[in-house]
C-alpha positions in Angstrom: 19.5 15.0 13.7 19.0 15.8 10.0 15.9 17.3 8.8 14.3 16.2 6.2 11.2 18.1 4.6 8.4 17.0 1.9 4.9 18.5 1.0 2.0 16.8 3.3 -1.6 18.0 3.6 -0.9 17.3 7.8 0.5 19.7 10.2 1.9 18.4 13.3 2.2 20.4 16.1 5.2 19.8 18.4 4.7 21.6 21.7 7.0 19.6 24.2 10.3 18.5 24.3 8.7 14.9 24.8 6.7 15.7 21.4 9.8 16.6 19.5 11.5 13.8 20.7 9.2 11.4 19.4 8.4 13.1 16.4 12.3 13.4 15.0 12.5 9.4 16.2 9.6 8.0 15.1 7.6 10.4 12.4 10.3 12.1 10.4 12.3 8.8 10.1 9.1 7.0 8.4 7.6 9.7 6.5 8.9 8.9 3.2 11.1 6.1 3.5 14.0 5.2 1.7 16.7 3.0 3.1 14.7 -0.4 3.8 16.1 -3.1 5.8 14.8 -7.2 5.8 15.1 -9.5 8.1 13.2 -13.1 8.3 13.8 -16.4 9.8 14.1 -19.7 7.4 10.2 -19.2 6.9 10.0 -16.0 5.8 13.3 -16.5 3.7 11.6 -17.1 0.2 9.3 -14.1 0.9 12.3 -11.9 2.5 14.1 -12.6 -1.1 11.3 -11.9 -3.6 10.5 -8.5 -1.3 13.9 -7.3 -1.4 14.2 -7.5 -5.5 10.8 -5.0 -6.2 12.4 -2.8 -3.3 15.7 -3.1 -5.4 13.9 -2.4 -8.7 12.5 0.2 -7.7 15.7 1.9 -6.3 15.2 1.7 -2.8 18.3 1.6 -0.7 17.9 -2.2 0.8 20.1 -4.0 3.9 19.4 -7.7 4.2 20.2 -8.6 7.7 19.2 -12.4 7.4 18.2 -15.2 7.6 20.3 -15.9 4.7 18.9 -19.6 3.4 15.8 -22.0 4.0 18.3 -23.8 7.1 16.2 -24.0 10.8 16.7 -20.6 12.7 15.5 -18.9 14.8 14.3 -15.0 13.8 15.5 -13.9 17.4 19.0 -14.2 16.2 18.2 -11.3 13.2 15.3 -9.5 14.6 17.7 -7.7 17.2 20.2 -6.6 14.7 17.9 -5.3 12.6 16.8 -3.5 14.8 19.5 -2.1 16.5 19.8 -0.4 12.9 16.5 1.4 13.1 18.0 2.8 16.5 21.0 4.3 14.9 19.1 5.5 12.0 21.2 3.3 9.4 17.7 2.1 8.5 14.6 4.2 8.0 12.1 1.0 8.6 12.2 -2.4 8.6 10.2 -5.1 6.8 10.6 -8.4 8.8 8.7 -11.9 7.6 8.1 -15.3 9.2 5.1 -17.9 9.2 2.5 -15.8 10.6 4.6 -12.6 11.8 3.7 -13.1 15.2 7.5 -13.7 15.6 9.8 -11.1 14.5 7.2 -8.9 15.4 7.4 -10.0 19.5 10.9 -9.5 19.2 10.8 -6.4 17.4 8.4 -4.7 20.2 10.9 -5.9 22.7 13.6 -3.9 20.8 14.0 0.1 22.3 13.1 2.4 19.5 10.9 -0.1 17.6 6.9 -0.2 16.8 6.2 -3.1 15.2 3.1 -3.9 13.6 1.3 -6.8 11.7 -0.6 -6.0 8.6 -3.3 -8.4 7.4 -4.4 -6.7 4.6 -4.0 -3.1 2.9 -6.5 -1.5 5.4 -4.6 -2.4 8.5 -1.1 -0.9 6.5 -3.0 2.1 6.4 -4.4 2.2 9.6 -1.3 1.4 11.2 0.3 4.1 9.6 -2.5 6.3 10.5 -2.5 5.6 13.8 0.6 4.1 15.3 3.6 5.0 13.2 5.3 1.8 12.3 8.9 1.2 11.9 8.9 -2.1 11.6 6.9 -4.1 9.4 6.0 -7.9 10.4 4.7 -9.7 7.4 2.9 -13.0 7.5 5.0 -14.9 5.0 2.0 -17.7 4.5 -0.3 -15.0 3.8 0.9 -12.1 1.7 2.3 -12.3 -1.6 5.2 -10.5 -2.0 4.5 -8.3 -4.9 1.5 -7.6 -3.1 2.8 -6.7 0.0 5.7 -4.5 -2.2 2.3 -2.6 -3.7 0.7 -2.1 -0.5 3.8 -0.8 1.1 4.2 1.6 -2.3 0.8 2.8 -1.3 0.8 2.9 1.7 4.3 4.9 2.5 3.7 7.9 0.1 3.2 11.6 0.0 -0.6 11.0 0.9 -0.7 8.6 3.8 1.1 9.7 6.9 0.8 9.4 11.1 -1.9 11.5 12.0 -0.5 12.8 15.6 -2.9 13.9 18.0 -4.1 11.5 20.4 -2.2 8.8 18.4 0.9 10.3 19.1 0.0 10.7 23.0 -1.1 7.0 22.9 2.1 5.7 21.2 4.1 7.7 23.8 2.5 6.6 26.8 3.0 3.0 25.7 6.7 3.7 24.8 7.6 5.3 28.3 5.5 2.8 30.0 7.6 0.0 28.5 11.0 1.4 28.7 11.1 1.3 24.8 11.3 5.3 24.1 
């Protein structure tokens, strides 16, 4: 693995193997990221698109791993992909979008490596990346704006917000072992 390392007002302690484990997977993968890929389905095209240019602009590393136009398809068929690429770290995270993000973000948590979430608003971002340490992000394409959801990721993903550990990181475990996904 290579070791990244930036100022944060956290510690984490890492006391088993298990602990390191998931915190050189999960934590040090998503504490500042850089590479982003996208992924949608025809429904979360438009918002994939618009996304993917302030990432761009603001010289993030971007992959777009489809859908690739407005044509019926199904987000199954790009979900796994994109995910296979946070599992060999060619990715740091992942911002997926359909409809109401209930999709890609299904499929995601059925991927190994992957914790998907659903942000509804700013709070939950935060929260999430609080509390659960996100890799994947399932956007509501019929509810964010993508400017919006470009600020909140800005604001979210920086120097100040990070996973908390603790009992979070004993939670997330527990759920990863218990599904096979870790």
């Amino acid at each position: 693995y290579k070791v990244r390392s930036c100022f944060v007002d956290e510690v984490h302690i890492i006391g088993t193997p298990s602990e390191l484990n998931f915190f050189t997977k999960f934590v040090l993968k998503t504490m500042n990221p850089k590479n982003i890929g996208f992924v949608s389905d025809h429904s979360g095209f438009l918002f994939k698109e618009s996304i993917m240019k302030h990432f761009d602009n603001a010289n993030y590393l971007t992959t777009d791993f489809g859908c690739f136009s407005l044509s019926d398809c199904d987000y199954s068929d790009y979900v796994h992909t994109a995910c296979e690429a946070i599992s060999e770290g060619e990715v740091d995270l992942v911002i997926g979008s359909c409809i109401s993000g209930q999709g890609v973000n299904i499929t995601a948590n059925h991927c190994k490596n992957v914790i998907s979430v659903i942000p509804i608003n700013k709070d939950s971002l935060i929260q999430s990346r609080k509390h659960n340490c996100p890799n994947f992000l399932s956007f509501a394409s019929n509810s964010w704006d993508p400017l919006d959801a470009f600020q909140t990721f800005v604001n979210t993903y920086n120097d100040k917000v990070h996973f908390e550990g603790g009992r979070h990181s004993i939670r997330i475990q527990k759920a990863l072992n218990h599904y096979g996904n870790n």
